[in-house]
Structures are given as C-alpha cells and as structure tokens.
MIROVO-964896 format. One record per residue (C-alpha): residue in one letter; x, y, z; residue number from 1. Coordinates in pm, 1 decimal. Example, Ala and Ser with C-alpha at 12.3 -4.5 7.8 and 13.67 -1.06 7.14 Angstrom:
REM MIROVO-964896
pt resn->A	east->1230.0	north->-450.0	up->780.0	resi->1 $
pt resn->S	east->1367.0	north->-106.0	up->714.0	resi->2 $
REM end
This chain:
REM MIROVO-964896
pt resn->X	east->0.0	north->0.0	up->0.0	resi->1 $
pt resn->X	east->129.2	north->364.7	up->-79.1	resi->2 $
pt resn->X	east->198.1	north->546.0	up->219.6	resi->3 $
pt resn->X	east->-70.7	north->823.6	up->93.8	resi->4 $
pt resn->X	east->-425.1	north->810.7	up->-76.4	resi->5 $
pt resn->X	east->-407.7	north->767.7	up->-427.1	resi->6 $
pt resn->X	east->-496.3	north->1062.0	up->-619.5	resi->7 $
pt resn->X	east->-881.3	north->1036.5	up->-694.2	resi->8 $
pt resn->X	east->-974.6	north->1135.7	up->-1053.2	resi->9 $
pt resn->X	east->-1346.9	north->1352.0	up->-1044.1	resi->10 $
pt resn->X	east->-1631.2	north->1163.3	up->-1022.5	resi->11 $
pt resn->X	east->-1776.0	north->1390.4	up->-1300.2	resi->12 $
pt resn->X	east->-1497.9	north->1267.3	up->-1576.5	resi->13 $
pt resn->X	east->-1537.8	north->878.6	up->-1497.5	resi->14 $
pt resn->X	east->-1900.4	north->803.7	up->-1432.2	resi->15 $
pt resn->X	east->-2007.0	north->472.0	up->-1316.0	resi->16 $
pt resn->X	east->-2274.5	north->366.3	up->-1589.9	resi->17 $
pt resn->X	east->-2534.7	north->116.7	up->-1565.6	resi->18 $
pt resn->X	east->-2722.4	north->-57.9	up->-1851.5	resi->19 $
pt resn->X	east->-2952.0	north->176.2	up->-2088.7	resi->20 $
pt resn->X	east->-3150.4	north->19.1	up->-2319.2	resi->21 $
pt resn->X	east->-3226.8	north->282.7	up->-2635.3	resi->22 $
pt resn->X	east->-3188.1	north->179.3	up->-2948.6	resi->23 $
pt resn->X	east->-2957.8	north->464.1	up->-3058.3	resi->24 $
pt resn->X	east->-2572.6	north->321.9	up->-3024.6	resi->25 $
pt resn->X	east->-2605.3	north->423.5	up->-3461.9	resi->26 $
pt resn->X	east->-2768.3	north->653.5	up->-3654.7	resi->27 $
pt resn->X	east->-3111.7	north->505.4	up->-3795.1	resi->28 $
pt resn->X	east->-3099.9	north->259.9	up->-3473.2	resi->29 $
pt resn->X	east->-3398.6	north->87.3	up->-3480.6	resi->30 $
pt resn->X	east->-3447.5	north->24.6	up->-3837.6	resi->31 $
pt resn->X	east->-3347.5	north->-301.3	up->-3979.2	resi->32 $
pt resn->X	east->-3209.7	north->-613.1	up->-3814.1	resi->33 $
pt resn->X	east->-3152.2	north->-362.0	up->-3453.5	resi->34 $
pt resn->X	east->-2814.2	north->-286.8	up->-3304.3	resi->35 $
pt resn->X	east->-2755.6	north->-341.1	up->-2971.6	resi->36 $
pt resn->X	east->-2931.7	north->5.1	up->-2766.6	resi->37 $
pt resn->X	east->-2678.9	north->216.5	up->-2642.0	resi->38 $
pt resn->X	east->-2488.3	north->107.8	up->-2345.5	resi->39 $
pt resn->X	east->-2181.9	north->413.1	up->-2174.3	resi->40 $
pt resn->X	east->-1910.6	north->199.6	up->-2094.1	resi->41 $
pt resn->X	east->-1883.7	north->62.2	up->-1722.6	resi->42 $
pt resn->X	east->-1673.5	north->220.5	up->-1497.4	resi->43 $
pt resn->X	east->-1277.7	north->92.3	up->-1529.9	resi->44 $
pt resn->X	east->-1164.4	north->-118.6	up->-1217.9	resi->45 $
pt resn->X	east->-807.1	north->122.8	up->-1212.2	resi->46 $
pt resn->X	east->-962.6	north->359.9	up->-927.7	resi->47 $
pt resn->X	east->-581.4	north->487.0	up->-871.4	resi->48 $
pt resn->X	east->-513.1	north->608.7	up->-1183.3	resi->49 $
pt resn->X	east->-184.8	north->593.8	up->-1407.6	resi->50 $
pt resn->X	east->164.3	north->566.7	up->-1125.2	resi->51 $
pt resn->X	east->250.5	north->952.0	up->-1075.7	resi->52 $
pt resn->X	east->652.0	north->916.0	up->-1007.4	resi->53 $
pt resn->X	east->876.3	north->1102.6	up->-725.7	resi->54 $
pt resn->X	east->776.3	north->1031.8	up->-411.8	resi->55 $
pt resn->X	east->767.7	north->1184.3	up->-11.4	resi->56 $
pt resn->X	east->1053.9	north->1252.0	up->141.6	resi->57 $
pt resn->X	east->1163.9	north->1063.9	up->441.1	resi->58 $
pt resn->X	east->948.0	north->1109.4	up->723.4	resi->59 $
pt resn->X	east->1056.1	north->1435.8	up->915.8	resi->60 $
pt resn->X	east->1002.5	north->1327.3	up->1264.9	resi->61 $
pt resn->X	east->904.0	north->989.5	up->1472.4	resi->62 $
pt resn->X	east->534.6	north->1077.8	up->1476.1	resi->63 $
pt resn->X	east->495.6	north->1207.1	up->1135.5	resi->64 $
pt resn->X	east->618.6	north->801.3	up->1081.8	resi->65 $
pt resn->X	east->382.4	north->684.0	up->1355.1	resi->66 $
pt resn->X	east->101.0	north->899.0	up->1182.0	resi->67 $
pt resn->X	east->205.5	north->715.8	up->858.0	resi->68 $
pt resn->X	east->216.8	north->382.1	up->986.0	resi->69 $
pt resn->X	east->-168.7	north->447.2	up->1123.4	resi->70 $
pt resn->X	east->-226.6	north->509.6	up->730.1	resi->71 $
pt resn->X	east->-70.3	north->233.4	up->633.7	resi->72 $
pt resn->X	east->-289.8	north->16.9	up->830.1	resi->73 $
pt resn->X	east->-622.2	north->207.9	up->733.5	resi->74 $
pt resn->X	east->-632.5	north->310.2	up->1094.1	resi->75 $
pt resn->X	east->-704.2	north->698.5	up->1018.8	resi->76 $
pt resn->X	east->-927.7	north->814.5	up->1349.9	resi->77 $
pt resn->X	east->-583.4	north->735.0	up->1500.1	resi->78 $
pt resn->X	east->-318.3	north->827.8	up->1191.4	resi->79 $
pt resn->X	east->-560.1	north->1207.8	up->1288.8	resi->80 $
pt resn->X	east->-474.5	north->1247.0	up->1640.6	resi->81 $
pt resn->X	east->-89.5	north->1166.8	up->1589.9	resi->82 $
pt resn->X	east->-61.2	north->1391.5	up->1285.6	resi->83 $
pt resn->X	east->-334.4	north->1674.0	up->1439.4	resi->84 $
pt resn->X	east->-49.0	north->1656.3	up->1787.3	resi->85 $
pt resn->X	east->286.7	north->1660.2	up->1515.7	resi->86 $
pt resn->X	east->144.1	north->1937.3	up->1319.5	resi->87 $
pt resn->X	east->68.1	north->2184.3	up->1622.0	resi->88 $
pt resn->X	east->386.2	north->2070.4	up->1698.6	resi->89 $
pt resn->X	east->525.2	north->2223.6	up->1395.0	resi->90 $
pt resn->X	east->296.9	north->2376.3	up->1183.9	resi->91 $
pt resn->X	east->581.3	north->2459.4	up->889.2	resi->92 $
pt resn->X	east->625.9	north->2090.6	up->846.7	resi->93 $
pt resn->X	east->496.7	north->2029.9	up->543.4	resi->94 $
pt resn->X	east->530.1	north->1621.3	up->589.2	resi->95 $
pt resn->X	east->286.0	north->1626.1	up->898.1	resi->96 $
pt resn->X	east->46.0	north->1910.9	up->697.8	resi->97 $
pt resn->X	east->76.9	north->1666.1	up->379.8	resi->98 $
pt resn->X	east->-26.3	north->1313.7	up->621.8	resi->99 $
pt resn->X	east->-265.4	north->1477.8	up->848.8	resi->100 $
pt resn->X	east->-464.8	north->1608.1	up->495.6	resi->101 $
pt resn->X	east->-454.4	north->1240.8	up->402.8	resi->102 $
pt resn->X	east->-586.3	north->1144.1	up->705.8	resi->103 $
pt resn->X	east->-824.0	north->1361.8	up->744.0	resi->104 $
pt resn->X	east->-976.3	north->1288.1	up->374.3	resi->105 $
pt resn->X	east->-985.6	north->956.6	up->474.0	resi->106 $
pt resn->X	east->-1220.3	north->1050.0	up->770.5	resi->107 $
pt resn->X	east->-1416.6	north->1257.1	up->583.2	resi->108 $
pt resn->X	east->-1312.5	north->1592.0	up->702.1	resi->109 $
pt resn->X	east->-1251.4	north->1729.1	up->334.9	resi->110 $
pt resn->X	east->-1258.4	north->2062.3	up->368.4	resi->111 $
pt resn->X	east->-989.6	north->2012.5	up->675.8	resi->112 $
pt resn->X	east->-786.3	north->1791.4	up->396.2	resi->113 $
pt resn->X	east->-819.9	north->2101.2	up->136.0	resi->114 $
pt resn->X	east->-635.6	north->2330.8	up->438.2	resi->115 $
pt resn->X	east->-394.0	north->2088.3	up->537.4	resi->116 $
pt resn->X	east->-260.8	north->2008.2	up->132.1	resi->117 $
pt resn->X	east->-231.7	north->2392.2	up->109.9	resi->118 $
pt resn->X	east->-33.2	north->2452.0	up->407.3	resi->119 $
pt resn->X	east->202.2	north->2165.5	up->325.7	resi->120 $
pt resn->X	east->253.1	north->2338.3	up->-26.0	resi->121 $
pt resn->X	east->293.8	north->2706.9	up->147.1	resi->122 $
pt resn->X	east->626.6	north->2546.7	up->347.0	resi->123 $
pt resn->X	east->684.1	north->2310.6	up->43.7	resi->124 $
pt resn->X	east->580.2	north->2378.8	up->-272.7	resi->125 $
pt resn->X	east->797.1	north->2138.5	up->-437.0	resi->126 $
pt resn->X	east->594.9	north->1850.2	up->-227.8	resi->127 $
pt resn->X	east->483.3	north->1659.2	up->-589.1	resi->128 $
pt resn->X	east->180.8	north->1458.5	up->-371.8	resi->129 $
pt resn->X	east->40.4	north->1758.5	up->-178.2	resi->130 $
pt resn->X	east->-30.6	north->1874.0	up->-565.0	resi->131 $
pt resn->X	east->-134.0	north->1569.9	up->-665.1	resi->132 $
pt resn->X	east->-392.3	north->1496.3	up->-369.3	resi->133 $
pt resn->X	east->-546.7	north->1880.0	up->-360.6	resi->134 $
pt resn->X	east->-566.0	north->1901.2	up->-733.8	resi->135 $
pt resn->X	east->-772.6	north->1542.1	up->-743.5	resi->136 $
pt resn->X	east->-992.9	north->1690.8	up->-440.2	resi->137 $
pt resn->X	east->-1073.8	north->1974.8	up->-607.2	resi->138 $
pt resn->X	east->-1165.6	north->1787.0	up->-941.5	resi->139 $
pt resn->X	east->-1400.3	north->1576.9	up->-735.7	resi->140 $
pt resn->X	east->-1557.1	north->1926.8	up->-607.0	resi->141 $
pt resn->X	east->-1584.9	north->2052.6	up->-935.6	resi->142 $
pt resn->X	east->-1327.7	north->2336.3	up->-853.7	resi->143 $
pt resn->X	east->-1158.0	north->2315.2	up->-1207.1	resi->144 $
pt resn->X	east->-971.2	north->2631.3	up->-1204.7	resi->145 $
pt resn->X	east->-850.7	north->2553.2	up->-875.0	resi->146 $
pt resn->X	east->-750.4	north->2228.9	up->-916.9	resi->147 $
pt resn->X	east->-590.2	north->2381.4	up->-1281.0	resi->148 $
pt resn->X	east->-392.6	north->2606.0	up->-1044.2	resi->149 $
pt resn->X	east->-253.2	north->2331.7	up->-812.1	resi->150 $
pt resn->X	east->-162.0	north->2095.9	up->-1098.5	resi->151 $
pt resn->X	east->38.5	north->2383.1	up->-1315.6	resi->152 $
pt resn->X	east->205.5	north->2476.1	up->-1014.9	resi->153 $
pt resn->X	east->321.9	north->2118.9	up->-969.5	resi->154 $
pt resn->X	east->425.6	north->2057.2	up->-1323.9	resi->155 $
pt resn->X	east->639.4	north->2330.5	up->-1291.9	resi->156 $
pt resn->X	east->883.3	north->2117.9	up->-1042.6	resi->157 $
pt resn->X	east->756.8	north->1759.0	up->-1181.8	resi->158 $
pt resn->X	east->679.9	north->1850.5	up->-1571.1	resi->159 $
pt resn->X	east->614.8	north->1465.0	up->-1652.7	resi->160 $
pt resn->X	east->426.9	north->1357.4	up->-1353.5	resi->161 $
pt resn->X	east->160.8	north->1122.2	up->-1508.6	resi->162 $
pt resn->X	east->-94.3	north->1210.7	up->-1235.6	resi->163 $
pt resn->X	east->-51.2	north->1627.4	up->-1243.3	resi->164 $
pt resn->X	east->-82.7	north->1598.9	up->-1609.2	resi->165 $
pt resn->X	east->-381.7	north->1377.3	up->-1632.8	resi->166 $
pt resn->X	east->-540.5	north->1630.3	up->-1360.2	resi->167 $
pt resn->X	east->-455.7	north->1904.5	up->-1562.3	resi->168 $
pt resn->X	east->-587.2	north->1787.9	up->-1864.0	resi->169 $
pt resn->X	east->-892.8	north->1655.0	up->-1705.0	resi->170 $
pt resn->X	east->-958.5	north->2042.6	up->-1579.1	resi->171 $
pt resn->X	east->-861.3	north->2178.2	up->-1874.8	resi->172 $
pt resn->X	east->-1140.3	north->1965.0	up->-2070.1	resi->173 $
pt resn->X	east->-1429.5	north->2027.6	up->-1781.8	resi->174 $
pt resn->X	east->-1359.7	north->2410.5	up->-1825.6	resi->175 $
pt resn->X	east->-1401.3	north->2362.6	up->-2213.8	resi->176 $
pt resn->X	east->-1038.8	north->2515.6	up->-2261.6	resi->177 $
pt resn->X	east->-890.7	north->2454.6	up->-2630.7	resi->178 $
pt resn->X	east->-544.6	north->2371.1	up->-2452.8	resi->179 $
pt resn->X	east->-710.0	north->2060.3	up->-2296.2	resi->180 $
pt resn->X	east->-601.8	north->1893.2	up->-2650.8	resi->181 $
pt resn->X	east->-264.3	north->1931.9	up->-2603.0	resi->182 $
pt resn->X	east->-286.4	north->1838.8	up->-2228.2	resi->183 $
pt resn->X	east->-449.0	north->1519.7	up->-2279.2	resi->184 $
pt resn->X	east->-206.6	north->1459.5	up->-2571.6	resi->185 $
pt resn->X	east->99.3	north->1503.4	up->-2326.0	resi->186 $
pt resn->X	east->-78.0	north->1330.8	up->-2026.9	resi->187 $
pt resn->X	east->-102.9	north->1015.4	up->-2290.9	resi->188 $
pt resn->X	east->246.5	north->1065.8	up->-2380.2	resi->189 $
pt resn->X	east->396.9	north->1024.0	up->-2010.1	resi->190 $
pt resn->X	east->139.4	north->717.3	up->-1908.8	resi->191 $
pt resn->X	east->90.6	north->530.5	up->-2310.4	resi->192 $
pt resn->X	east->0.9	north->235.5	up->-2134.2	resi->193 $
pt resn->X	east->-314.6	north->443.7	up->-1904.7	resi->194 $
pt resn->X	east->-603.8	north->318.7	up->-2123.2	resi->195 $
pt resn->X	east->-867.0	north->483.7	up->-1938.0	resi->196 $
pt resn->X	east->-636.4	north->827.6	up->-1991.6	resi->197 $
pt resn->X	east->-648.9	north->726.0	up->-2344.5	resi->198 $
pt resn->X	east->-1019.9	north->680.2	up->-2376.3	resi->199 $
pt resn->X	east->-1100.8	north->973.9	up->-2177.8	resi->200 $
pt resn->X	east->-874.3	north->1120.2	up->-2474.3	resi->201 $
pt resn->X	east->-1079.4	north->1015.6	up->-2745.3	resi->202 $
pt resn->X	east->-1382.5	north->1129.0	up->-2603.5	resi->203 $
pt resn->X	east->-1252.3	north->1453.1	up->-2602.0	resi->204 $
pt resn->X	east->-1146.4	north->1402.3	up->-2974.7	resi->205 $
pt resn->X	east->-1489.5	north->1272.0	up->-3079.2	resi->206 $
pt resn->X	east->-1675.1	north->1539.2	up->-2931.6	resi->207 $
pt resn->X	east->-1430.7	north->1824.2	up->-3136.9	resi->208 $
pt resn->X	east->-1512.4	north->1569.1	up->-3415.0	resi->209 $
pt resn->X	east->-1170.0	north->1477.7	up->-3444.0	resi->210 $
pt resn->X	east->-1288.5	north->1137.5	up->-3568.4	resi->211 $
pt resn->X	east->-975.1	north->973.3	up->-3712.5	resi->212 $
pt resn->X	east->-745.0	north->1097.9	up->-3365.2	resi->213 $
pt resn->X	east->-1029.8	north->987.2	up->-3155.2	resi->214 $
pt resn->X	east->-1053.6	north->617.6	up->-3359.7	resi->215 $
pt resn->X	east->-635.3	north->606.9	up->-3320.2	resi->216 $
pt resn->X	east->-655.5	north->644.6	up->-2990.7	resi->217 $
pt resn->X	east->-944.8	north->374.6	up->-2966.3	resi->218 $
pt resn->X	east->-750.8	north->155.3	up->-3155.2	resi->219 $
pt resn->X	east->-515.3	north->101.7	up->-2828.4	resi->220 $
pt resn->X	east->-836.7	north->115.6	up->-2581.0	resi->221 $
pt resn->X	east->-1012.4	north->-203.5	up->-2734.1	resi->222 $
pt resn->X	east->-671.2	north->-391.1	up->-2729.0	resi->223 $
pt resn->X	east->-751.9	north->-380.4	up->-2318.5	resi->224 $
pt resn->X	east->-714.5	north->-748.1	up->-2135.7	resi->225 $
pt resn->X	east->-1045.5	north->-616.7	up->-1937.7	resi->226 $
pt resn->X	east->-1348.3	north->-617.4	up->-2070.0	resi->227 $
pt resn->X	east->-1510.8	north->-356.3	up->-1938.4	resi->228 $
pt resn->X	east->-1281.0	north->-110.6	up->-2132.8	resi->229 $
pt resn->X	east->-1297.5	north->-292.5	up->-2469.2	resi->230 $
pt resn->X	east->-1647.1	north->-271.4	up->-2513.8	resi->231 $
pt resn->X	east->-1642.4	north->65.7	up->-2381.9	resi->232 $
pt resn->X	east->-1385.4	north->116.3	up->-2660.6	resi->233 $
pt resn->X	east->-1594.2	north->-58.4	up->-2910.0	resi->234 $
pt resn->X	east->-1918.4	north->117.7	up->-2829.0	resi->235 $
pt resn->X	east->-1711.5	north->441.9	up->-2888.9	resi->236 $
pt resn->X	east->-1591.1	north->261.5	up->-3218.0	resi->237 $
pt resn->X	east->-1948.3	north->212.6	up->-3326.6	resi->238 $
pt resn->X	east->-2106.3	north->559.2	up->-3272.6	resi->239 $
pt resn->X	east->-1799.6	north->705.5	up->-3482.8	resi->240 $
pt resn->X	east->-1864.3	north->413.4	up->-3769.0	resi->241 $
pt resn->X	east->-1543.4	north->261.5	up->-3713.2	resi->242 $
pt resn->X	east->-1699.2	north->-59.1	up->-3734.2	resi->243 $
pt resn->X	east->-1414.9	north->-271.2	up->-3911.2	resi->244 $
pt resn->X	east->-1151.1	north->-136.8	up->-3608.2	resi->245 $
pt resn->X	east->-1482.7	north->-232.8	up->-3364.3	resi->246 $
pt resn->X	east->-1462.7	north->-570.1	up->-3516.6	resi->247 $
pt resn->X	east->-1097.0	north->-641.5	up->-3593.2	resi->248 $
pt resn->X	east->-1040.8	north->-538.9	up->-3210.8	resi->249 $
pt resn->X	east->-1320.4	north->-745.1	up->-3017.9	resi->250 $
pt resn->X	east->-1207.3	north->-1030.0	up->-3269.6	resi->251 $
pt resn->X	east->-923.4	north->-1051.4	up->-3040.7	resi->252 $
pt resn->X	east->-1019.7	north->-963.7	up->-2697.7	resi->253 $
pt resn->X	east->-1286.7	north->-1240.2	up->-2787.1	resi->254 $
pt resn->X	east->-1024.8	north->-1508.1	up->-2889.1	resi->255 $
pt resn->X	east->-885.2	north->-1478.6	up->-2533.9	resi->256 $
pt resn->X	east->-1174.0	north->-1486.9	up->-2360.5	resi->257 $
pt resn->X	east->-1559.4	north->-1576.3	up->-2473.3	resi->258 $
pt resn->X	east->-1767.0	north->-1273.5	up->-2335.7	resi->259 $
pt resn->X	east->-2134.5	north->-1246.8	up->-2399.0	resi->260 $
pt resn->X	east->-2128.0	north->-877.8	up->-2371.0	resi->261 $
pt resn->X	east->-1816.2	north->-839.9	up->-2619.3	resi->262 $
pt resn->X	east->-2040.0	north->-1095.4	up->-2846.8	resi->263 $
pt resn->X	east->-2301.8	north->-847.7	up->-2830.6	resi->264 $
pt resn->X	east->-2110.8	north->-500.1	up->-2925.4	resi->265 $
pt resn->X	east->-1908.5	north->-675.7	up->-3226.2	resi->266 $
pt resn->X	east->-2261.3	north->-843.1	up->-3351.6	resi->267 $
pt resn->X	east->-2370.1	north->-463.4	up->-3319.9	resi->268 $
pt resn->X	east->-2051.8	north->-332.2	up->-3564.9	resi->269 $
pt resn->X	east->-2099.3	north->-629.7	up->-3803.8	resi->270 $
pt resn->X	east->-2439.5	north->-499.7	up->-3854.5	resi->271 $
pt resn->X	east->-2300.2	north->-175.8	up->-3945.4	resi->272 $
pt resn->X	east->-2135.4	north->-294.0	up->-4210.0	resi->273 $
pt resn->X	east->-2426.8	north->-497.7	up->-4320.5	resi->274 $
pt resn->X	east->-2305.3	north->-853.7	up->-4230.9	resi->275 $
pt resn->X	east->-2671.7	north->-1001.9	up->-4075.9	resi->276 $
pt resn->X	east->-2513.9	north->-1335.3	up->-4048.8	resi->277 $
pt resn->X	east->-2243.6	north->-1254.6	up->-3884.3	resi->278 $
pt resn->X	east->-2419.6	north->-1056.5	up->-3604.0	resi->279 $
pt resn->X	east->-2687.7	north->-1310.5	up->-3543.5	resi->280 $
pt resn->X	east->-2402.5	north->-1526.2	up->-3490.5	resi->281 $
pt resn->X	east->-2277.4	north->-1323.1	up->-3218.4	resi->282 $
pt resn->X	east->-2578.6	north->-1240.2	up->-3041.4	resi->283 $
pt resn->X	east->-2647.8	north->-1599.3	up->-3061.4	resi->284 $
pt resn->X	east->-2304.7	north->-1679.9	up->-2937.8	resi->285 $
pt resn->X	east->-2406.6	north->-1425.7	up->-2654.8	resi->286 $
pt resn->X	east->-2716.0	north->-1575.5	up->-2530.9	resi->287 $
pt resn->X	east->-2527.8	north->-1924.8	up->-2594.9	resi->288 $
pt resn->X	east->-2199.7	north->-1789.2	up->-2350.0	resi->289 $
pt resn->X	east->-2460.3	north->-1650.6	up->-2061.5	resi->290 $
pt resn->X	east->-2849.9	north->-1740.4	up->-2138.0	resi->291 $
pt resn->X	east->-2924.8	north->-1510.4	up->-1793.2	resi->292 $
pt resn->X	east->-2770.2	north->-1218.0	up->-2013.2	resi->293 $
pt resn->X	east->-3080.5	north->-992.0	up->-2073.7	resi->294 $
pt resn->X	east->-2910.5	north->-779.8	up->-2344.6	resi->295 $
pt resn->X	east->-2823.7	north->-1057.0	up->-2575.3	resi->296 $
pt resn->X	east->-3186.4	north->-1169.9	up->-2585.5	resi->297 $
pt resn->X	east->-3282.6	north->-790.5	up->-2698.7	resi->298 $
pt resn->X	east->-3040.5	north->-781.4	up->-2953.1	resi->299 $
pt resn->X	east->-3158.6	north->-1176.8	up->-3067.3	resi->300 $
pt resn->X	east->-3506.6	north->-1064.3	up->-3010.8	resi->301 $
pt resn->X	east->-3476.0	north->-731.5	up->-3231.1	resi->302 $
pt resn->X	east->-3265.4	north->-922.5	up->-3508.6	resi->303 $
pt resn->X	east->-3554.7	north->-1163.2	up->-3566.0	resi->304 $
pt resn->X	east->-3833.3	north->-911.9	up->-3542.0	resi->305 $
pt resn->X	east->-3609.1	north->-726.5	up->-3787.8	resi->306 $
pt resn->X	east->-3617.2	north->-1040.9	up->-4035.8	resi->307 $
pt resn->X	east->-3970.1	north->-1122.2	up->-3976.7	resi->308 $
pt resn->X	east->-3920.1	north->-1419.3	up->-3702.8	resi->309 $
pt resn->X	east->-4195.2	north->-1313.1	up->-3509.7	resi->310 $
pt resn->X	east->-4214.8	north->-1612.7	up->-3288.8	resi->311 $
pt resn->X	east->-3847.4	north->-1638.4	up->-3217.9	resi->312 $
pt resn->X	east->-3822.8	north->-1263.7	up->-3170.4	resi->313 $
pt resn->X	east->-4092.6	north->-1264.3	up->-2925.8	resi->314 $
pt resn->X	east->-3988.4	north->-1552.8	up->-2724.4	resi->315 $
pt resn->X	east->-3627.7	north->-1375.4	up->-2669.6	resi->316 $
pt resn->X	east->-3791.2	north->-1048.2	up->-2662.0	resi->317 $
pt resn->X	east->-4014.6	north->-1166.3	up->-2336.2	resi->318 $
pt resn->X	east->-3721.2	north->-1309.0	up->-2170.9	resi->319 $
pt resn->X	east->-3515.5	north->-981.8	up->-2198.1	resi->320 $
pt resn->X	east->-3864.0	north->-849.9	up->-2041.5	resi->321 $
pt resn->X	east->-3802.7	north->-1071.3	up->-1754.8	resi->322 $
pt resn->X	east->-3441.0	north->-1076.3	up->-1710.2	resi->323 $
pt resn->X	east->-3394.5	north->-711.5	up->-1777.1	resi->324 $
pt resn->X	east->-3703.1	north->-603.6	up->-1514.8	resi->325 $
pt resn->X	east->-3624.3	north->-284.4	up->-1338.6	resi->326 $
pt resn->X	east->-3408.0	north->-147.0	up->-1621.0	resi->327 $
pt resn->X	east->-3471.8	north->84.0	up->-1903.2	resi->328 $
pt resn->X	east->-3393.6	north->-256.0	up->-2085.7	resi->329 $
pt resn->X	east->-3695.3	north->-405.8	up->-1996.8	resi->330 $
pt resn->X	east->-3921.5	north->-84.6	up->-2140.9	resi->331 $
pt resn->X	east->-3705.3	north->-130.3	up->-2494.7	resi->332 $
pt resn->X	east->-3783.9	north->-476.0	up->-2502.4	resi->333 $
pt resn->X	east->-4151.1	north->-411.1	up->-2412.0	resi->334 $
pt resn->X	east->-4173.5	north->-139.5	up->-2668.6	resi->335 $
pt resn->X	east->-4033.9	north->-374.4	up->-2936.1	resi->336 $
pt resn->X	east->-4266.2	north->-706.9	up->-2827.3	resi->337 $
pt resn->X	east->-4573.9	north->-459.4	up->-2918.9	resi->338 $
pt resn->X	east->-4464.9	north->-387.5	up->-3259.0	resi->339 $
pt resn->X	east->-4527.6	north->-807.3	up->-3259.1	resi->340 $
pt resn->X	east->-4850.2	north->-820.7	up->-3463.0	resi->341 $
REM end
C-alpha cells in the first residue's frame, strides 16, 4: 500500500454507468435487423489512476512516521490524532500538513484535507503529492480552475508527472479550454500504457469531431485485457462508424476470452457494415456464452423481429422483459414485443 491516498480522478470525468436500453448506439438505430441500444461503458476497475513518479521525502520526525504507519494500516481516526499533535507541533512541516490532509480525507473531514494540502505546499511547494492529492480533491468538487492552479504549479517542479498531467488535462477539458487537446495529448504521452487516460482522450477528440485521432486512440483502448474497457472502446468505435476497427479489435479480446457482452457489441458493428449473419451469430453466441444475459436476448429478439421471425423474436424479446425487469432494458424490449402483430 502507498503510504498516501491515491490521487482520486473527479467523479464527473469517470461516471459509473449502468445498462440503458435505447436503441440509438447508430444513426437510424432501430431500423433493420436492430443494433444493440446504447450502453456508456462501465466504470474501469483502475480507481488509482496511471503511477505519478517522485515520491515523499523521508518522514521528518518519529510521529509524522507513527502517523504514517496508522495510514498504512487504514487506521485513520488514530493516523488524525498523531498527525493533528505533530502538526501543532510544527505547523511549517509540510510532511505532517501533507499526512494529516490524508488522514483527514480519509475520515471525511474534506474541507480540513483542502487546508492541510495547502499549508504543506505554502512550506513546500515542491511537495509533488500535496499537488497531486489537492488538485484530485478539487476535481471531485468541481473546482476546475482551482484544481488547474494546483496541478500547473506542480508541473512546474515535476513537468512529466503522469498524475498532475492527467489532472490538468482533465480540468482543462471540464472548463471547455482549447489547450485541454494538447494536455491530454501530453498526459497520454507520459502514461501510453493508461487506457482509461487514453479513452477519456478520445472522447474529447470525438466530441471536437476529431474522428480519425479519436478512432487512433481507440484503436489502443479495445486492445484492453479487461473487458469492461474494450467494449467501452468498441461502443465508442461504433457511434464514430469505425466498425471494421470495432470488429478487428473485439475479434481478439474475444479469442482470449468468450464474453457475452463483447459478443453483443461486435454483432452490433458487423451490422453496421451490413453482415446479418455474422451478427446473429454473435448475439447468438451471446445468449449461448450466458443465457441469464438480458441484453443478448434484446439484440436476438430485435434481429428476428427485424427479419420477420416473429415467434423467435418474441420468445427472446419476453425473456429480456423478464431478465432485464427494473431497467430501461426491460421498457425497450416491451416497446419492441408490441410492434409483434
């Protein structure tokens, strides 16, 4: 375990999403054998973020270590009181400012943190993970130009710290600033191997429609080992019509691992470039990996409704009706069993 929380990117930029069911993922959605409805990606599992570099220097005293060894073990009511006692004790040491903010995030006390992180900059402004920590904080309290501040400031001592860049950029893009382009661009170039930096990247690309810089970037994303973040990467692929790099990348993440929701999203791309048999192999191949997997039945169910299957189509359409219940799934596939004459 670090001896300090991770740097927390803001809530705002990586949204945990949850399964919506409209039939919009491409233009002209619900005509014709129906793509998959538009699903945001998932959240990514990497809460820490890319590895930021330099590090704390050496404890300054034997209770700033104490109050560090009480982080260490999660204990932070107690890493508080040691570091509260060490930094009364010395209020220009900016290791006991730096651990008691830590602490106190940890507690909740975040507006405390926010005051501790600034003092320990005031005696040290050099201290790389007092920027790093107050400009994350203020992301997550959507204080972009603050957090803009902290993070510019840092760079100036740390230029290629992965984590003050990717917090820089990250304010840079909430505040709609044209240099968030070039941010991101850097950020990517100190942390390649951050694919939820990258994807975050080609968001911002797509939305500029910078299509072919958001699809390169994309291109990396899908080659992701989890696959949360190659179908995030492929549903991106598929709303900028990319639908051969959609395909050519799930055709691999799929090869190492059968994965009914992967099935789904490249049976979605192969219908956008018109191959009917090759998606209704995947979504079959979906239902056929995970038959409790309420999407795939939708996309079966809309495929044969599409061809004029009615009875198959409304035998997978009422099972997505009863495995999707409670989700906006469950209205799409109750809109699409009464088009069932």
């Amino acid at each position: 375990m670090s001896s300090h929380t991770p740097p927390r990117r803001s809530s705002n930029q990586l949204r945990a999403f949850t399964l919506s069911a409209l039939c919009a993922l491409f233009s002209g959605a619900c005509g014709g054998s129906a793509p998959p409805p538009e699903e945001p990606p998932p959240a990514f599992d990497d809460e820490e973020g890319p590895s930021g570099g330099g590090s704390v220097a050496k404890a300054s005293s034997s209770a700033v270590q104490e109050g560090i060894d009480a982080i260490q073990a999660e204990d932070f009511a107690k890493a508080k009181e040691i570091l509260t006692a060490a930094h009364e004790k010395d209020p220009k040491d900016p290791q006991a400012a730096f651990y008691l903010g830590v602490a106190q995030e940890n507690t909740g006390d975040v507006e405390a943190a926010v005051e501790s992180y600034k003092k320990a900059l005031a005696s040290d402004p050099k201290l790389t993970e007092a920027s790093v920590n107050l400009s994350a904080v203020l992301l997550d309290r959507e204080d972009y130009a603050g957090s803009l501040e902290v993070a510019e400031a840092g760079l100036k001592g740390a230029p290629k710290h992965a984590l003050l860049s990717t917090n820089k950029a990250i304010a840079l893009a909430a505040l709609d600033k044209p240099e968030a382009f070039e941010a991101y661009k850097a950020a990517v170039a100190v942390s390649p191997d951050n694919l939820e930096l990258r994807y975050e990247y080609a968001q911002l690309l797509a939305k500029a429609d910078k299509k072919e810089a958001a699809i390169e970037e994309l291109r990396s994303v899908i080659q992701s080992p989890d696959p949360a973040v190659a179908g995030a990467a492929a549903n991106m692929l598929g709303k900028l019509g990319a639908f051969a790099e959609c395909i050519a990348g799930l055709d691999k993440a799929l090869k190492a691992k059968p994965n009914p929701d992967l099935y789904v999203r490249r049976g979605a791309c192969r219908h956008g470039m018109n191959d009917e048999t090759g998606a209704l192999a995947d979504y079959q191949a979906a239902v056929s990996a995970d038959d409790e997997f309420a999407p795939g039945h939708y996309y079966l169910g809309r495929h044969y409704l599409a061809t004029g299957k009615k009875k198959d189509a409304k035998t997978h359409l009422a099972k997505a009706v009863e495995l999707g219940a409670g989700t906006p799934l469950e209205a799409a596939a109750k809109k699409a069993l009464a088009e069932i004459k």
